[in-house]
C-alpha positions in Angstrom: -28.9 -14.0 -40.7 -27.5 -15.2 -44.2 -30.3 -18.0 -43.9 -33.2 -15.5 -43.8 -31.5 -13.5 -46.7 -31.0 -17.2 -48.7 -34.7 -17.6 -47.5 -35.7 -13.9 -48.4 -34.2 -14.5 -52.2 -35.7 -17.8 -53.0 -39.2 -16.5 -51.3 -39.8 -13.5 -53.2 -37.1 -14.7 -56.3 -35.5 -11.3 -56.0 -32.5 -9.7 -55.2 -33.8 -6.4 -54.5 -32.8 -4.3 -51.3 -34.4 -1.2 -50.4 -32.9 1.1 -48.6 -34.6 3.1 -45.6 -33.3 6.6 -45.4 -36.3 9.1 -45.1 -36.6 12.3 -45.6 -38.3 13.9 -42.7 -39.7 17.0 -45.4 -40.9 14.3 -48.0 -43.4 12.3 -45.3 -46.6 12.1 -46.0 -48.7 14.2 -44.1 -51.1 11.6 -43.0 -47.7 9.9 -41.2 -46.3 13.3 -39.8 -48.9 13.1 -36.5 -47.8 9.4 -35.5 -45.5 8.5 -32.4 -42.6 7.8 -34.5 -43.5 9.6 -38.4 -39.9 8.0 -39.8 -41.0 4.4 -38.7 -44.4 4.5 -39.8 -43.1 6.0 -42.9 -40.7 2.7 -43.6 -43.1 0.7 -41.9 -45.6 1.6 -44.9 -42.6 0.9 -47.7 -42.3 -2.3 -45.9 -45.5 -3.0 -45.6 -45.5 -1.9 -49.7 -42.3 -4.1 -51.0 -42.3 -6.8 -48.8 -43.3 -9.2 -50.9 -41.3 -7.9 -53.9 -37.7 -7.5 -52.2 -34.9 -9.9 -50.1 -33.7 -6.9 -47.7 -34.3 -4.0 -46.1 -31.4 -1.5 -45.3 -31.7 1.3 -42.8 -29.4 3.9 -42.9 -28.4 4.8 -39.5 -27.2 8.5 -40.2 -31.2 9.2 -41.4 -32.1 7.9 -37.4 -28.8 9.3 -35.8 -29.9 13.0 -37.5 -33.5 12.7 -36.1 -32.4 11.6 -32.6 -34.1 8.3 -33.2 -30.7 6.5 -32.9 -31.9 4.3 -30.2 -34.1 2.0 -32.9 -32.4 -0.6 -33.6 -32.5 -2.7 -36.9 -33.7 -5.6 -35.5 -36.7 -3.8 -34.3 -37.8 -2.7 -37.6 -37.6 -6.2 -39.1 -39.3 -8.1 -36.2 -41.8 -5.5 -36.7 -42.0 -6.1 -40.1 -42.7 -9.6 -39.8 -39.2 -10.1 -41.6 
């Protein structure tokens, strides 16, 4: 892991995490009608920073409160392309 971070850094010459801890009242309405609303939602800030940041952080409380518990981190980031 520490070598796609080192890779991550020299890539996009940041040091920039974002962290991914939606609120379920502040997505967008287009989102709110998907499968999954709070992945789509980071999937579009991912989709948005990507280029521009070494990490993504989910915050498992966000998931663990919307009984989406059972996505798992790596998930997002293979999904991401990360």
């Amino acid at each position: 892991m520490i070598d796609l971070l080192e890779r991550a850094i020299t890539a996009n010459d940041s040091l920039l995490c974002v962290g991914l801890d939606p609120d379920p009242e502040r997505i967008p309405e287009h989102l709110r009608e998907e499968r999954h609303p709070l992945f789509a939602f980071n999937r579009e800030i991912i989709d948005a920073t990507a280029a521009e940041v070494c990490a993504f952080k989910p915050q498992v409380a966000y998931y663990a409160a919307a009984a989406v518990c059972r996505l798992r981190a790596d998930r997002i980031w293979s999904e991401a392309g990360i």
